[in-house]
C-alpha positions as CSV (number, residue, x, y, z in Angstrom):
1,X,-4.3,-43.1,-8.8
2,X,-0.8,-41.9,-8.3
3,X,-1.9,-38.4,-9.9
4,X,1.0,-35.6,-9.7
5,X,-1.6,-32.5,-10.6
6,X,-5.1,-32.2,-11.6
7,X,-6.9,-32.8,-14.5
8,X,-7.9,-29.6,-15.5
9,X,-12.0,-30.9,-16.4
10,X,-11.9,-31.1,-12.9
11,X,-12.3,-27.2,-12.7
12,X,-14.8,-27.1,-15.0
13,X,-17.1,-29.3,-12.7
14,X,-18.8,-26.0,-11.1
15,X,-20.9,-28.0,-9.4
16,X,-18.7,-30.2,-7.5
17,X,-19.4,-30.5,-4.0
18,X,-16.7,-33.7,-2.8
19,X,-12.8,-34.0,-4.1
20,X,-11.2,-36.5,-3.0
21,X,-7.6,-36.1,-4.0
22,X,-6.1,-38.0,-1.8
23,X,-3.0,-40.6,-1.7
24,X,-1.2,-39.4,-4.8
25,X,1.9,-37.5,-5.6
26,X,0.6,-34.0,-5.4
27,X,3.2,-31.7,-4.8
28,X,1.6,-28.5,-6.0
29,X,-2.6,-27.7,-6.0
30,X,-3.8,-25.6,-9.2
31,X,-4.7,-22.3,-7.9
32,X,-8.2,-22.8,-10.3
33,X,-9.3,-24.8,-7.4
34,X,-10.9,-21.4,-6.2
35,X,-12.9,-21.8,-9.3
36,X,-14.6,-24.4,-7.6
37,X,-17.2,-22.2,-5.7
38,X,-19.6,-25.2,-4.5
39,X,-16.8,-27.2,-3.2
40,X,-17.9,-28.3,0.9
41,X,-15.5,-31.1,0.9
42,X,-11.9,-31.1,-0.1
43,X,-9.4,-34.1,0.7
44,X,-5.7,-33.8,-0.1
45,X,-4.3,-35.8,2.7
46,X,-1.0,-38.1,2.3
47,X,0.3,-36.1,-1.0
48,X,3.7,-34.3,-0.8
49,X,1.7,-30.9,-0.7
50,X,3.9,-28.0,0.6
51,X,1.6,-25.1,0.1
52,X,-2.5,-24.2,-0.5
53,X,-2.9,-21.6,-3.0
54,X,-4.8,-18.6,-2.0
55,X,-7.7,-18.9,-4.8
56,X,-8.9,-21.9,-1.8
57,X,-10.4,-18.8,-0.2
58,X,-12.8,-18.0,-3.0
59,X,-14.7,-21.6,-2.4
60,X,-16.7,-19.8,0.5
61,X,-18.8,-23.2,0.9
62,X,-16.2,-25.4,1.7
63,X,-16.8,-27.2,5.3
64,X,-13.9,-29.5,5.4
65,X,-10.4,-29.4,4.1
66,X,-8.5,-32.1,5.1
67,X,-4.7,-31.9,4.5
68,X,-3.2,-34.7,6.9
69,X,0.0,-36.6,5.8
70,X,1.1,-33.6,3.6
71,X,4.0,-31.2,3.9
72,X,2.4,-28.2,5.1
73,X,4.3,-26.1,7.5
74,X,1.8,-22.7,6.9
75,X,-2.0,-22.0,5.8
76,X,-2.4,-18.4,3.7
77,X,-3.9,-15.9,6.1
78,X,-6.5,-15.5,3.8
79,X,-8.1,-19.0,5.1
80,X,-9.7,-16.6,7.9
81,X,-12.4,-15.4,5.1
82,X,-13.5,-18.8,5.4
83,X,-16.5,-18.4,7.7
84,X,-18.0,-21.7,6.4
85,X,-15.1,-24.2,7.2
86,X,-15.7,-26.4,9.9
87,X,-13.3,-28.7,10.1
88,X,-9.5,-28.6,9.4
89,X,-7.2,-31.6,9.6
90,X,-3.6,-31.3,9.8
91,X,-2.8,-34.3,11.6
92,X,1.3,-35.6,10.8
93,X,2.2,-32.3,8.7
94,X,5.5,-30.3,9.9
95,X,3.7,-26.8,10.8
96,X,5.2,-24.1,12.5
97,X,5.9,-23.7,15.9
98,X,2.9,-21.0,16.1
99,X,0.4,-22.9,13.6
100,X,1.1,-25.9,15.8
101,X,-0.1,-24.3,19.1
102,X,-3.5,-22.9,17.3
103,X,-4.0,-26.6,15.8
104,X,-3.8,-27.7,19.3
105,X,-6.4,-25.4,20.6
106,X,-8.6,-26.2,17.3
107,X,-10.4,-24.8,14.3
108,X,-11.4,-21.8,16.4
109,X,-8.3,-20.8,17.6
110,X,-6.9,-20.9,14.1
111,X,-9.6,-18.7,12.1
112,X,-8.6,-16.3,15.5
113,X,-4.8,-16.4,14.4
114,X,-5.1,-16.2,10.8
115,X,-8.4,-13.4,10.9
116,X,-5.5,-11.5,13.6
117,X,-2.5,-12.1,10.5
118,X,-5.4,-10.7,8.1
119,X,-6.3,-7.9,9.9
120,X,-2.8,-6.8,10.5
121,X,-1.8,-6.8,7.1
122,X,-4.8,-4.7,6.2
123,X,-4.0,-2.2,8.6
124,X,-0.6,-2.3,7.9
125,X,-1.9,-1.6,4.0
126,X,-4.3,1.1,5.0
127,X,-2.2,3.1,7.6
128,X,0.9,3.4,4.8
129,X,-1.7,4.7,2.4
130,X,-2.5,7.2,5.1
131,X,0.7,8.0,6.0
132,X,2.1,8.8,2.7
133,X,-1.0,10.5,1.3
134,X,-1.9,13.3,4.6
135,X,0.9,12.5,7.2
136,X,4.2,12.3,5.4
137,X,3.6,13.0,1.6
138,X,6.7,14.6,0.7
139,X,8.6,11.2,2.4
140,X,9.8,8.8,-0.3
141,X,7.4,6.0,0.5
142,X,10.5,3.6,1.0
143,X,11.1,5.3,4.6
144,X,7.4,5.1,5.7
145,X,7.2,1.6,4.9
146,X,10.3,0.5,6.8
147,X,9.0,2.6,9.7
148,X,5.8,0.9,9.4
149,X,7.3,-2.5,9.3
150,X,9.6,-1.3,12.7
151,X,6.7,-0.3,14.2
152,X,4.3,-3.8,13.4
153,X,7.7,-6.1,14.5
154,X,6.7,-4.1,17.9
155,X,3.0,-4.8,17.7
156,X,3.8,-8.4,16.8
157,X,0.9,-9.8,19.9
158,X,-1.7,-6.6,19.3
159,X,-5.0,-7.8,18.1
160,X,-7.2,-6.6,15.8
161,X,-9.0,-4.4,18.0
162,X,-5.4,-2.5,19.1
163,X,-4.5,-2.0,15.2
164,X,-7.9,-1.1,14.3
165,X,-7.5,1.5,17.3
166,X,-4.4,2.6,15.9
167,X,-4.8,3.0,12.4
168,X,-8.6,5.2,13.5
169,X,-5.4,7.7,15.9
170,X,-3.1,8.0,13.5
């Protein structure tokens, strides 16, 4: 249909369980597509999509997204809430190097990688509140956070377990 965004009734279709979106020009996804909470089937493949919005994550029944042909080169670590999503297709899309490798390995490997990316920016939240607040409170907060950020570009290949461990020693 040659569509360059979506018509916005579309959100208002609470019910919606299929979208098929795809073979148009859509470069950009509406972020309201989290409003969609019924959605088990999304289809976006062959647009010039470069991004999914976060919102995606609040459509905990979706089952299938399929995203082939498009320009992604990164999912939103957030994807990892997903716990229903089955089936992930990013056949022909530039990823990164490291998305790439968990594609390869399949949709297991990549809820692993993106629930470890989720996890370390939660601890990485929660271990600068605790910092600042009991460890270092008379610190200006702009020096804890750049030695937290030091010391997680060194933890780069921890996984959760090790940060969760970490954050329950500090």
């Amino acid at each position: 249909m040659n569509l360059d965004t979506v018509l916005p009734a579309v959100f208002n279709m609470r019910n919606l369980i299929r979208l098929d979106l795809s073979f148009n020009n859509i470069v950009k996804l509406n972020p309201k597509i989290g409003e969609l909470s019924n959605l088990q089937q999304l289809w976006l493949n062959d647009n010039p999509l470069r991004e999914i919005p976060i919102e995606i994550c609040s459509c905990q029944k979706l089952r299938e997204l399929t995203l082939s042909n498009t320009f992604i080169i990164t999912l939103p670590r957030e994807l990892a809430n997903l716990a229903s999503l089955l089936v992930l297709q990013l056949d022909g899309c530039p990823m990164k190097e490291s998305l790439n490798e968990s594609y390869a390995r399949g949709i297991s490997q990549i809820h692993t990688d993106l629930r470890r990316k989720e996890d370390r920016k939660l601890y990485k939240e929660q271990l600068f509140n605790q910092l600042t607040e009991w460890v270092y409170p008379s610190e200006p907060k702009e020096n804890v956070f750049e030695q937290i950020e030091i010391l997680f570009n060194c933890l780069k290949d921890c996984n959760s377990d090790m940060l969760k461990k970490l954050f329950r020693n500090c």
